[in-house]
C-alpha positions in Angstrom: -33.0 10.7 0.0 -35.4 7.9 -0.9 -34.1 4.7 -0.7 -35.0 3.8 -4.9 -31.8 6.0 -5.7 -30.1 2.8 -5.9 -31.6 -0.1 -7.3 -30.5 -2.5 -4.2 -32.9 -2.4 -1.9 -29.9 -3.5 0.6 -27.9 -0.4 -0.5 -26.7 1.5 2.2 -29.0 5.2 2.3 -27.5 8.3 4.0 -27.8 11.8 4.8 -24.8 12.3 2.1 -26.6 10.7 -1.2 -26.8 13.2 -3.9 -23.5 15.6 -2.9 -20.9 13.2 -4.3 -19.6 16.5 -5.9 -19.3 18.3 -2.5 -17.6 15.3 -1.0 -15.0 14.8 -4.1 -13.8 18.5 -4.2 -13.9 18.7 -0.3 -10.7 15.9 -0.5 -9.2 17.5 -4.1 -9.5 20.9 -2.5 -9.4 20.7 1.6 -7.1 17.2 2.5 -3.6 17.4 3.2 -3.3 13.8 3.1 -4.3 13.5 -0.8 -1.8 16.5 -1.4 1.2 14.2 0.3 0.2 11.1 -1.4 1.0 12.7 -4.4 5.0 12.7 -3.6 4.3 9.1 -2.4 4.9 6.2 -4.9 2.9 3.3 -5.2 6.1 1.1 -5.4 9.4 3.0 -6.7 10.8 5.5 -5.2 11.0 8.3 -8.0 13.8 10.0 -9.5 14.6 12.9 -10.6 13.0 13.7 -14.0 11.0 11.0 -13.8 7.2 12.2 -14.4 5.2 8.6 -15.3 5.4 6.8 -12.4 1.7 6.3 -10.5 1.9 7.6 -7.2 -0.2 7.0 -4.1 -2.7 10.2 -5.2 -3.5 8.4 -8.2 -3.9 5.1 -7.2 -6.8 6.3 -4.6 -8.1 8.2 -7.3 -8.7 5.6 -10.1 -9.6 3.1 -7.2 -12.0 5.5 -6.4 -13.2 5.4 -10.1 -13.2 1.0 -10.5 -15.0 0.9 -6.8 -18.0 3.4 -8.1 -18.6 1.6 -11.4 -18.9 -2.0 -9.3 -20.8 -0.1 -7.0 -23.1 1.0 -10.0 -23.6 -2.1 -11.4 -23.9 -3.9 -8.4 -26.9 -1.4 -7.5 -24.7 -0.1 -4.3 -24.2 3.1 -2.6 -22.1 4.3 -5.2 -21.3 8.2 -3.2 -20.3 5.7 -0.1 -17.9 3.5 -2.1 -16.4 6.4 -4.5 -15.7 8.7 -1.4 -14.5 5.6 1.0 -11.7 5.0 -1.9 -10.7 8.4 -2.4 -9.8 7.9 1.3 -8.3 4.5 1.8 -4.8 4.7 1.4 -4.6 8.0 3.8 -2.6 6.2 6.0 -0.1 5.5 4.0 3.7 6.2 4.9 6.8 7.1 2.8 8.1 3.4 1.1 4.8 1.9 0.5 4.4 -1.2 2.3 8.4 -1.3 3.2 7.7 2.1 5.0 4.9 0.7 6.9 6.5 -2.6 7.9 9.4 -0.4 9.3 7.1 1.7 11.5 5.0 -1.4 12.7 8.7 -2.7 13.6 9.8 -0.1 15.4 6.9 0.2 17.5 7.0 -3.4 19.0 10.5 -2.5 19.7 9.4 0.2 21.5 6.0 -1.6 22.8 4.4 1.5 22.0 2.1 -0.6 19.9 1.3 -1.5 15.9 1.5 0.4 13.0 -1.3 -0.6 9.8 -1.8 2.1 6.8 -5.7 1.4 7.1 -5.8 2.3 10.7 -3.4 5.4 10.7 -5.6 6.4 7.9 -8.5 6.8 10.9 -6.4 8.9 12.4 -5.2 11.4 9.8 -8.6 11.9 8.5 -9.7 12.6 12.3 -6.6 14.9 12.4 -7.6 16.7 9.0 -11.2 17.3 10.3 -12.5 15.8 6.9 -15.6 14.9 8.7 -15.8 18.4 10.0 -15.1 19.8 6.4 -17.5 17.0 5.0 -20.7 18.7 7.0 -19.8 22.3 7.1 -20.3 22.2 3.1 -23.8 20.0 3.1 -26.7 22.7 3.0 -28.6 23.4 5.7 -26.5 21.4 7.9 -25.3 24.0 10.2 -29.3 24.9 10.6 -30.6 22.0 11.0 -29.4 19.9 14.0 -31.1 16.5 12.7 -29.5 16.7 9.4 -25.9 17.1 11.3 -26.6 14.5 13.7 -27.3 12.2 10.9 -24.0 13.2 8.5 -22.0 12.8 12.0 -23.2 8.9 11.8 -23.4 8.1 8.3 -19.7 9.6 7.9 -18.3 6.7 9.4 -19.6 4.9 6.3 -16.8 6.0 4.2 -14.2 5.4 6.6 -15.1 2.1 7.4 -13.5 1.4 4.2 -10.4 2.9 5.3 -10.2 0.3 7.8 -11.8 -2.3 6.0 -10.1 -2.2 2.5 -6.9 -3.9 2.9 -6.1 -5.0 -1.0 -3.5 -7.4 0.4 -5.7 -9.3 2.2 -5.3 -13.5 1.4 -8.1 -15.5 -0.3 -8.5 -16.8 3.1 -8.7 -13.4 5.0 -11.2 -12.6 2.5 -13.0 -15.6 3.4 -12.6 -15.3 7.0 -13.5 -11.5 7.2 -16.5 -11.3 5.0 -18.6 -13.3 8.0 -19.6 -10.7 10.4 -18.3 -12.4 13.7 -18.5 -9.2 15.9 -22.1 -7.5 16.5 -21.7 -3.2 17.2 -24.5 -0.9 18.3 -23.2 1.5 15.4 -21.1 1.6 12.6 -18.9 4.6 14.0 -18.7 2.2 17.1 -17.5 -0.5 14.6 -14.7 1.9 13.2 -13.2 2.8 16.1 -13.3 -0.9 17.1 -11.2 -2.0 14.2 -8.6 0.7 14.7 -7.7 0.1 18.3 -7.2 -3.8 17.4 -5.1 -3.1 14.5 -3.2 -0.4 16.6 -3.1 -2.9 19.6 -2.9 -6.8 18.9 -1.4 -6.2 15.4 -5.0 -7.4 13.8 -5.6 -5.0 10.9 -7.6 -7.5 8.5 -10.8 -6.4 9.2 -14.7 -7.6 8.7 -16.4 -5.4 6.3 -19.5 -3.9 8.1 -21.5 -3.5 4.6 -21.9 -4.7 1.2 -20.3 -1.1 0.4 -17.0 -1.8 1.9 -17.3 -5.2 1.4 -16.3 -4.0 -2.8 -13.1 -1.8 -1.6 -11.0 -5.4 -1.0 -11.4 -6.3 -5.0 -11.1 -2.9 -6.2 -7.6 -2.0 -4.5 -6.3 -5.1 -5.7 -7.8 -4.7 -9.9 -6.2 -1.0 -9.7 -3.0 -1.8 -8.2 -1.7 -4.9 -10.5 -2.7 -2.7 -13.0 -1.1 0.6 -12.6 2.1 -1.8 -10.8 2.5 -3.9 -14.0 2.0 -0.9 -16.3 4.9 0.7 -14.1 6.8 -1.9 -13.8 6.9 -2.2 -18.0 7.5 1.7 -18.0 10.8 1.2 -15.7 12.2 -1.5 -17.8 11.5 -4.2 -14.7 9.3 -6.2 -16.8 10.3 -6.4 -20.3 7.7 -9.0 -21.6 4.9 -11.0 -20.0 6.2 -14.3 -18.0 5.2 -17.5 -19.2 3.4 -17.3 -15.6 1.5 -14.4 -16.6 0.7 -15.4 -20.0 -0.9 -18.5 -18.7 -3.3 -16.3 -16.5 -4.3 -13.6 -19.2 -5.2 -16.9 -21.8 -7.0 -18.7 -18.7 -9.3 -15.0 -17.6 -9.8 -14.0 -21.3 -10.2 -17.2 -23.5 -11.0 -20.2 -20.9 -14.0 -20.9 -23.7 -11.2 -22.0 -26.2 -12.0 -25.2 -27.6 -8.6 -27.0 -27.5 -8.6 -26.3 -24.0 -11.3 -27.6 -23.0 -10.8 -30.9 -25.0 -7.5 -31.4 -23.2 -9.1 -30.7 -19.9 -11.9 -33.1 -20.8 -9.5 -35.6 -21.3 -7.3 -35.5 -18.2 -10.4 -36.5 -15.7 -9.9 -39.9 -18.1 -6.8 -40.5 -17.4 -5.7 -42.8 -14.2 -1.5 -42.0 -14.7 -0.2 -39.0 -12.7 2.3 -38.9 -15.2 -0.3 -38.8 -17.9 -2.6 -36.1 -16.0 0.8 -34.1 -15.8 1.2 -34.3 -19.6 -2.2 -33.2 -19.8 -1.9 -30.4 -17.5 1.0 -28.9 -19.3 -0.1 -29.0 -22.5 -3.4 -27.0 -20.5 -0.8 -24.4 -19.7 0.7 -24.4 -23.6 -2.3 -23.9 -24.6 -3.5 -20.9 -22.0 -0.1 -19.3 -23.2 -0.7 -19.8 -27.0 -4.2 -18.0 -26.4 -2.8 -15.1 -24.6 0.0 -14.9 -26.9 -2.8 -14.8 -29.5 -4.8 -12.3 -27.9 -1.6 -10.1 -27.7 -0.8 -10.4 -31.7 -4.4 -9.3 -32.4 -3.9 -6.6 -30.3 -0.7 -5.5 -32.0 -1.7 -6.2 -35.5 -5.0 -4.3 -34.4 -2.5 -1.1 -33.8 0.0 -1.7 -36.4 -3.5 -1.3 -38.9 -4.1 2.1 -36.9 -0.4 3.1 -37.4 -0.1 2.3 -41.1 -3.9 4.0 -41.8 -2.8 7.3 -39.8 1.0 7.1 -41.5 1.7 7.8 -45.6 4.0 4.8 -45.7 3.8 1.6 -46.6 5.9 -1.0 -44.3 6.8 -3.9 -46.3 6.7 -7.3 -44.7 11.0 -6.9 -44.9 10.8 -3.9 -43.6 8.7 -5.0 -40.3 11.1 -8.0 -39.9 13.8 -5.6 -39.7 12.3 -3.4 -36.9 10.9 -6.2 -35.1 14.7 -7.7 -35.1 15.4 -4.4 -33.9 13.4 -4.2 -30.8 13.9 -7.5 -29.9 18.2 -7.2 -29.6 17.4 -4.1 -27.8 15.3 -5.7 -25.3 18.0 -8.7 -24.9 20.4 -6.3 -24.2 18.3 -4.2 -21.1 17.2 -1.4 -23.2 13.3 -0.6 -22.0 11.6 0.6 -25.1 8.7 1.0 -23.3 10.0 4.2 -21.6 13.4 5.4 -23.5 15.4 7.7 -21.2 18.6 9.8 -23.0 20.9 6.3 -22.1 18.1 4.0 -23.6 18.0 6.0 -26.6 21.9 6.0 -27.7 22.1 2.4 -26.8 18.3 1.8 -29.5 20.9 4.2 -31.8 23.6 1.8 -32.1 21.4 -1.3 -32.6 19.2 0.2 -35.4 22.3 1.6 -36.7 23.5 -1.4 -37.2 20.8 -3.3 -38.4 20.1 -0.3 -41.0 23.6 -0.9 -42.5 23.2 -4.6 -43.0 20.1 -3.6 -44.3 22.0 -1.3 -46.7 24.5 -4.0 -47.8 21.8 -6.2 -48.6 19.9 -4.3 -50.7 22.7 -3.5 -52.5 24.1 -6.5 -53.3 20.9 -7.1 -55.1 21.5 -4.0 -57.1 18.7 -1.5 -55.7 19.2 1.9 -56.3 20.5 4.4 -54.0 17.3 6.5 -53.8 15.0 3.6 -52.8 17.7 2.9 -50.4 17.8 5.7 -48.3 13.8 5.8 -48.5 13.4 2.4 -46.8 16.2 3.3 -44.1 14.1 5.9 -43.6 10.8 3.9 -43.2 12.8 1.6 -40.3 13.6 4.1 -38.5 10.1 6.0 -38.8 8.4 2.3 -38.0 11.1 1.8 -35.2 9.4 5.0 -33.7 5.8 3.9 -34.0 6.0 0.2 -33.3 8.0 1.5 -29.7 4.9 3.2 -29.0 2.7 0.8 -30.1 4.1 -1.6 -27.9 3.2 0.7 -24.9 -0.4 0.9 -26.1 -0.8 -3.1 -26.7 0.5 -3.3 -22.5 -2.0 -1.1 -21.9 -4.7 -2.6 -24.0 -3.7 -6.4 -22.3 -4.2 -4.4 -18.7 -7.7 -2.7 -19.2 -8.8 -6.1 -20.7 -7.2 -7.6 -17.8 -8.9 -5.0 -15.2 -12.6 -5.5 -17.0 -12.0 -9.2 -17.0 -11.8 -9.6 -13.0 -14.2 -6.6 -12.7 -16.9 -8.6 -14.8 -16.2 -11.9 -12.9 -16.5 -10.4 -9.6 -19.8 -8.3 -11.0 -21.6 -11.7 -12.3 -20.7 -13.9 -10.2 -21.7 -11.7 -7.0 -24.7 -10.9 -8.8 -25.9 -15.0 -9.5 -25.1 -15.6 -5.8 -27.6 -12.9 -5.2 -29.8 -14.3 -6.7 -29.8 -17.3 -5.4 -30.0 -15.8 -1.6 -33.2 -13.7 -2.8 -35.0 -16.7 -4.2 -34.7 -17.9 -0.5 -38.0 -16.8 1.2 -37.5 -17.7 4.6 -34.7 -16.0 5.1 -34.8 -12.5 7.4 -33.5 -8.8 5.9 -31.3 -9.3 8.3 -30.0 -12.7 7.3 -29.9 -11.7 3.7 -27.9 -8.9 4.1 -25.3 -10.7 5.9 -25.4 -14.0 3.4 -25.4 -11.2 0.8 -21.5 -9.8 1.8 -20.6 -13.2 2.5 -21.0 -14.4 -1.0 -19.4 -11.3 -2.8 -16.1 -12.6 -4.6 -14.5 -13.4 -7.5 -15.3 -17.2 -9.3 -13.3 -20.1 -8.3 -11.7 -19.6 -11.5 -10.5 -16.3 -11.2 -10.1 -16.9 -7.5 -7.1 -19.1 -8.8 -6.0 -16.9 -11.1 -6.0 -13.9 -8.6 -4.5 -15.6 -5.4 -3.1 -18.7 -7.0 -3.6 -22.4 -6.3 -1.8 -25.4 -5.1 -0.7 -25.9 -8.4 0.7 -22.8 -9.2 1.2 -18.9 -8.4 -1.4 -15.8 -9.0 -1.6 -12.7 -10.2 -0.8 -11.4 -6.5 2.3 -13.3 -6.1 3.6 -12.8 -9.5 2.9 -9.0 -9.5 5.6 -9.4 -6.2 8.3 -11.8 -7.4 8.4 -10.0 -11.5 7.8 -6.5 -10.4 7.5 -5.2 -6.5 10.9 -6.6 -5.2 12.7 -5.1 -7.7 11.0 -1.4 -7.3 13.0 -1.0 -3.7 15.7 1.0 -3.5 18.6 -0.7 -1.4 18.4 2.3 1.4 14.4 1.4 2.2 15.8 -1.9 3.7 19.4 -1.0 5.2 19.9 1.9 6.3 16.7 3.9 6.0 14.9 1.7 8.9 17.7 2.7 11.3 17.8 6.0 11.0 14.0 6.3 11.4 14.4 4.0 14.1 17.2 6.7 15.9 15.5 9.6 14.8 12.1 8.3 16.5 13.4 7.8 19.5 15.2 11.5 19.3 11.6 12.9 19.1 10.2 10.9 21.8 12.7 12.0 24.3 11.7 15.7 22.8 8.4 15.6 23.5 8.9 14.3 27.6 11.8 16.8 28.3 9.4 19.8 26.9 7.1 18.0 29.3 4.3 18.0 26.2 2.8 14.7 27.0 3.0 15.4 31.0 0.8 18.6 29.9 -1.6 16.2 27.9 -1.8 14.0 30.3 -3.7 16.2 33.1 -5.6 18.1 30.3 -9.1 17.9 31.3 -10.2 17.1 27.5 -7.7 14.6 27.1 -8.9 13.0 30.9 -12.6 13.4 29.9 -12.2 11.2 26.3 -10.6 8.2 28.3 -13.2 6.1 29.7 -11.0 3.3 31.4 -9.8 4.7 35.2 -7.0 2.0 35.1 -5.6 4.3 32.0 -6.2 7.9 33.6 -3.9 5.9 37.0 -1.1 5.0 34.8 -1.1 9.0 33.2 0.2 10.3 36.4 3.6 11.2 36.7 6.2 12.4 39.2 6.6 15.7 39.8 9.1 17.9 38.1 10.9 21.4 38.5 8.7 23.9 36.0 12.2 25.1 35.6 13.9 21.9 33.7 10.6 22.0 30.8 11.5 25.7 30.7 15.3 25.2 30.0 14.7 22.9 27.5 12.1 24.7 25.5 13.8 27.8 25.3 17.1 25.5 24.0 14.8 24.3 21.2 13.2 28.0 20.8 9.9 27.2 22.9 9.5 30.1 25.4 6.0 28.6 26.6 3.4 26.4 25.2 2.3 27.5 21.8 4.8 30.5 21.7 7.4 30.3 19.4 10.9 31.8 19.5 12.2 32.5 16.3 16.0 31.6 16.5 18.9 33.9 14.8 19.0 31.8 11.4 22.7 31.2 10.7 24.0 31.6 7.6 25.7 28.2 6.3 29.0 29.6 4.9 29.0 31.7 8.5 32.5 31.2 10.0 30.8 30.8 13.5 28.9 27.4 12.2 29.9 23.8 11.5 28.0 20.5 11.0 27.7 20.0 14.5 25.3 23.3 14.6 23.6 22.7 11.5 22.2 19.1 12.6 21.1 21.0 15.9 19.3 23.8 14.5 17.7 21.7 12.3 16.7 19.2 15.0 15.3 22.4 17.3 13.0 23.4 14.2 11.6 19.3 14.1 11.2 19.4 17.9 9.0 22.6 17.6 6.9 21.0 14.7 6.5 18.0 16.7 5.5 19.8 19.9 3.1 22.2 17.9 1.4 19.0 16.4 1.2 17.2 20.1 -0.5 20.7 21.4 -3.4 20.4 18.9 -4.5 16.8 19.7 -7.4 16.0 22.3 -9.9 13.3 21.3 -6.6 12.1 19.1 -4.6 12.0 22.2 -6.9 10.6 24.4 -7.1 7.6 22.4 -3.3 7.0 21.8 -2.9 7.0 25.6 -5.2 3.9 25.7 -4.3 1.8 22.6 -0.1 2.2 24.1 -1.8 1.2 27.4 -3.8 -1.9 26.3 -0.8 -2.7 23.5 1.9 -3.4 25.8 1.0 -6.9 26.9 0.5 -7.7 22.8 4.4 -6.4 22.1 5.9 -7.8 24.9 4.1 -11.0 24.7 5.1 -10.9 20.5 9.1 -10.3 21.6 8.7 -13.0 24.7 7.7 -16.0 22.0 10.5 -14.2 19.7 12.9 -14.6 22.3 11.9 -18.3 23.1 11.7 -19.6 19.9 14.8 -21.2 18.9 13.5 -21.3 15.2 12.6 -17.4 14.7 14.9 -15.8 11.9 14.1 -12.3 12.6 13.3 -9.5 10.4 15.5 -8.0 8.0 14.6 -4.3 8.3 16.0 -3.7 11.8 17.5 -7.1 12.8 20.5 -5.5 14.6 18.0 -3.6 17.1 15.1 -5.9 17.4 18.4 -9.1 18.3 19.4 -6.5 20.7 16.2 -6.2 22.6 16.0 -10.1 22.1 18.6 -10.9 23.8 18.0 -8.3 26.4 14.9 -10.6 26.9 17.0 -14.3 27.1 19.5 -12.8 29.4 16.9 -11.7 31.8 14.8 -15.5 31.8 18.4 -16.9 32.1 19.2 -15.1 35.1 16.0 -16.2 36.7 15.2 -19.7 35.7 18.0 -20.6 34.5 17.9 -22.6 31.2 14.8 -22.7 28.7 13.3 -26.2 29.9 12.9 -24.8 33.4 10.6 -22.3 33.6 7.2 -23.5 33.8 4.0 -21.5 32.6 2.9 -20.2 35.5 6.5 -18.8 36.1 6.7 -17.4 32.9 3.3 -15.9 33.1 4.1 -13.8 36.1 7.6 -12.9 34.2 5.4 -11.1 31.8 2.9 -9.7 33.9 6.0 -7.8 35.8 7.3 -6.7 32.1 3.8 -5.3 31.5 3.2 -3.5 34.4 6.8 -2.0 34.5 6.6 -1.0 31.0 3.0 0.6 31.9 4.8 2.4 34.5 6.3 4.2 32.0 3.7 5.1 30.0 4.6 8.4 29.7 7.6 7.5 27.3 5.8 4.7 25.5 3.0 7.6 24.6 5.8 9.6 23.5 7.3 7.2 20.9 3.9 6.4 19.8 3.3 10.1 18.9 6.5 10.5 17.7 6.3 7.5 15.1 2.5 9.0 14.0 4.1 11.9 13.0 6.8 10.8 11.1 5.1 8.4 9.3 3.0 10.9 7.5 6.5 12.0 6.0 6.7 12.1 2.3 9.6 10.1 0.7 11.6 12.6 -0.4 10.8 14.6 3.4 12.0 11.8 5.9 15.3 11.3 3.7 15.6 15.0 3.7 15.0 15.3 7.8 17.5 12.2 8.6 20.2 14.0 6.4 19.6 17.4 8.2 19.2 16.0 11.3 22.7 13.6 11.1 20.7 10.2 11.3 21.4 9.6 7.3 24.5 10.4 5.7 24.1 12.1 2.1 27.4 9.7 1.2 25.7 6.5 2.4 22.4 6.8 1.0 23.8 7.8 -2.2 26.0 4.5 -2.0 22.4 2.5 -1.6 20.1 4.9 -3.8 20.0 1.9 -6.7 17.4 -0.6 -7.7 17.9 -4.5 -5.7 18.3 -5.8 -8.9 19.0 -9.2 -7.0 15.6 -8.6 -5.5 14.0 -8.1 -2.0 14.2 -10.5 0.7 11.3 -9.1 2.4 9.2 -9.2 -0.4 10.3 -13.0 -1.4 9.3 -14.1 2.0 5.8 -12.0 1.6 5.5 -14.0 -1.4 6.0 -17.2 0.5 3.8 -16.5 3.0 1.0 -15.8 0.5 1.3 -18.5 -1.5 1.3 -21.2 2.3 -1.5 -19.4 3.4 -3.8 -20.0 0.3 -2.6 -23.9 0.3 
């Protein structure tokens, strides 16, 4: 493809330019991961019936569809960034970001290493064989050996925007990871690079290697505030825009406003801090009057749609009534924006209600009967339209929204630009890299996005109005703990079938790993052939890829109770697990050395735990992870005695004989590693249905917590936090 396909010269240019189609129905068609993300939310957990929520699918989708038209107008590879989207949330688990703080949790209990969507998402698309898929249907690929070597390098294009994307990145991480402080001979070299320090040392905010992936960091974050705000109006979380958020929407939208501007002219004049406060707030009356105004002109814009397409004629009495209407019902938790059979009763008895006074009103002023009953009518006909005209003056606010920090981030990358290229004396090579270090957002709408010292963003308000309230109480209690049993169950699995033993002298798996120091620390002691037998035929494994079908018991059979049930069903997970253990290689190979060079990072992360008199814990597993803790304190008790008497260099070798005895076992810290990999890929509906089936969850207990935190998350509060110290 010649490079004027886009009109950046610095676009990227590969071997893929030109079969965006093949590409897009390779994924839609082909990937197992896009099929799962469907039955994954974005934030809440979905119930039964409910058919409007976004899910995970969708989100990668229309993320897919903002990053190609930024990509467009930006000049950019637009196949790279469209395809690298449709990818980036692969790695996702079940829970969203709950899910995957869980499993990053549970493998620094485990020291089996880190858990990060972006990274995992390397890994299932490996798994999948997408890249495989991706070059078997490019013509003439399977002819012509130059053509395939150059799709085999250019792939790693799209996925370094797996790795790179990370929409929850910090103004500062944006900042920080935009300058390219690590040099690679190649950009798959670059990938895999990323992944094993995420995986590793817990690192998983990565550099972006191009201009191309440089444009996934904005786009997850303009499709996600959107689709989460627009869900979180749909589930009744949000019933109207915060002061907070009103303030934002006038500041992006009508900043130009001339009262504004006069008041922020005047506060530089002013030497009081009392006074500049004054002046500041009135700033912030004003931001809200202007998004208040912008949403009026919206709805009047849709109430003169609604009247043109309707017969009727709303008088102004009328409108007063329904608006009076909608309001009580809104006051008293009714979401109009998304009416379910409870909603609907309740909307009954308030119109009801305000149709009768309506009624007595009119006739008290002697109106007839007939005209009556035909403005009753009218209210409730308006009450119908103006409910869904609400819903479409949300979504009108959003897309303005979503366009509003798209054009920002569009013209104010493209004046940096500009700048750079008027610079003559700088390299390609320099430009290029001043280039993706100047992509961003204004100042401005850097402030409104991740907030300021002053006050919160978009970010953190989209967390404290909307995402701590989406969890259901079970994704925080007792959900963690049961993954947490049912992961170690599995790992103990896979060494009794003696699964990893067999990986570990399989000449493939030996042949990927590089490092001898690894290969040393995959040997293990000799066992009787006869105990890996036993077991597999107890779990219906007669040898290594053959299956035994058990007798299937019939669940009102006489000859089965609970006890059975939970075992057969455990057996059949066991089997799965082995199977998907069996088919890795390259996958395998480099598990064994990111649980090999992650063990110092874990044990090193539990040590300063352990030592810091200050550290709260976390709130998803804190009953395991103080266990392990004070495992940890017990053991530097018993040999230095109290805190103030152990001195680095005695600490140092303390850990040094934690790491290599915990190396040792490697064999069992590769197990656990597998075993959280493959759970994690669990839909949200399938790991609640396993830890029921398999006695780790009881139906009785998670029904108990199946409810909305309407008090709000902890986790997500502190996330919050966090956020807001690191931008000050």
């Amino acid at each position: 493809m010649s490079k004027n396909r886009w009109k950046n010269e610095d676009a990227l240019v590969t071997a893929f330019d030109g079969y965006e189609d093949i590409l897009q129905n390779v994924i839609l068609q082909r990937s197992k991961y896009l099929k799962r993300a469907e039955a994954k939310p974005m934030a809440k957990v979905k119930d039964p019936g409910e058919s409007h929520l976004s899910t995970r699918g969708m989100h990668m989708l229309q993320a897919a569809s903002e990053g190609k038209k930024i990509a467009r107008r930006l000049g950019l590879n637009e196949t790279v960034v469209y395809i690298g989207m449709m990818m980036h949330d692969s790695g996702h688990t079940f829970g969203g970001h709950e899910g995957e703080q869980t499993m990053n949790i549970i493998g620094e209990l485990l020291k089996s290493g880190y858990f990060h969507h972006n990274a995992k998402g390397i890994d299932v698309i490996l798994g999948e064989d997408l890249i495989g898929k991706f070059i078997e249907d490019i013509p003439g690929a399977k002819e012509d050996s130059n053509l395939r070597k150059k799709l085999e390098n250019d792939v790693w294009y799209f996925l370094d925007i797996v790795v790179g994307h990370d929409g929850e990145s910090t103004n500062k991480d944006n900042k920080e990871h935009s300058k390219t402080s690590k040099k690679y001979g190649s950009i798959k070299e670059a990938v895999l690079d990323k992944t094993s320090t995420a995986n590793r040392k817990n690192i998983y905010k990565c550099q972006a290697e191009t201009l191309e992936t440089q444009i996934s960091k904005p786009t997850d974050v303009i499709s996600y505030i959107k689709t989460d705000t627009l869900d979180g109006f749909s589930q009744g979380i949000i019933k109207k825009f915060s002061d907070d958020y009103l303030e934002l929407i006038g500041e992006l939208l009508c900043e130009s406003n001339e009262k504004t501007q006069e008041i922020k002219a005047n506060i530089e004049a002013q030497t009081s801090k009392e006074q500049k406060r004054n002046l500041l707030k009135q700033v912030r009356e004003q931001r809200i009057k202007n998004a208040l105004r912008i949403i009026d002109g919206i709805k009047r814009e849709e109430l003169n749609e609604t009247r043109q397409e309707s017969f009727a004629n709303y008088e102004e009495e009328i409108v007063k009534v329904v608006d009076g209407i909608l309001e009580h019902a809104q006051e008293n938790g009714i979401n109009i924006y998304n009416l379910n059979e409870n909603d609907k009763e309740k909307l009954n008895q308030v119109a009801s209600i305000a149709m009768e006074r309506y009624k007595l009103s009119k006739q008290a002023k002697g109106v007839d009967k007939n005209t009556i009953a035909s403005e009753v009518n009218k209210i409730s006909d308006y009450t119908q339209k103006m409910i869904k005209t609400r819903k479409r003056v949300v979504e009108k606010v959003m897309k303005m929204l979503q366009e509003g920090l798209e054009n920002d981030y569009v013209e104010t990358t493209l004046q940096r630009w500009s700048e750079i290229e008027a610079n003559k004396n700088l390299t390609p090579e320099e430009r290029y890299e001043k280039k993706k270090q100047t992509m961003g957002f204004s100042d401005k709408v850097t402030g409104i996005l991740y907030g300021t010292k002053n006050r919160i963003g978009l970010k953190q308000i989209n967390y404290l109005d909307n995402v701590q309230y989406t969890k259901k109480e079970y994704q925080t209690k007792s959900l963690p703990k049961a993954v947490f049993k049912l992961v170690q169950q599995c790992s103990k699995a896979l060494v009794k079938t003696g699964a990893i033993r067999d990986k570990f002298y399989d000449k493939g798996v030996l042949s990927a790993i590089e490092s001898e120091e690894v290969k040393r620390a995959m040997k293990v002691p000799e066992r009787d052939e006869a105990e890996y037998d036993k077991y597999k035929q107890g779990i219906g494994i007669k040898e290594p890829g053959k299956i035994i079908r058990p007798r299937i018991l019939k669940p009102n059979s006489k000859f089965i109770n609970k006890f059975k049930r939970k075992s057969v069903h455990r057996k059949k997970l066991y089997r799965d697990i082995f199977r998907f253990t069996q088919r890795q290689e390259q996958r395998f190979a480099k598990s064994c050395e990111d649980v090999y060079y992650a063990i110092p990072y874990t044990i090193r992360s539990l040590m300063k735990k352990a030592l810091d008199d200050n550290y709260e814990g976390n709130s998803y597993l804190p009953e395991e992870e103080q266990r392990e803790l004070t495992g940890v304190k017990k053991e530097l008790s018993q040999r230095f005695g109290t805190k103030t008497d152990i001195s680095k260099d005695e600490l140092e070798e303390y850990i040094n004989e934690k790491i290599e005895l915990e190396r040792a076992n490697l064999q069992q810290k590769v197990a656990k590693e597998i075993a959280i990999k493959y759970i994690a890929g669990m839909t949200d509906t399938g790991i609640t249905d396993i830890l029921i089936k398999t006695g780790n969850l009881s139906k009785r207990k998670l029904a108990k917590e199946n409810k909305l935190n309407k008090n709000g998350n902890k986790n997500v509060r502190k996330l919050s936090e966090d956020l807001s110290r690191e931008e000050k």
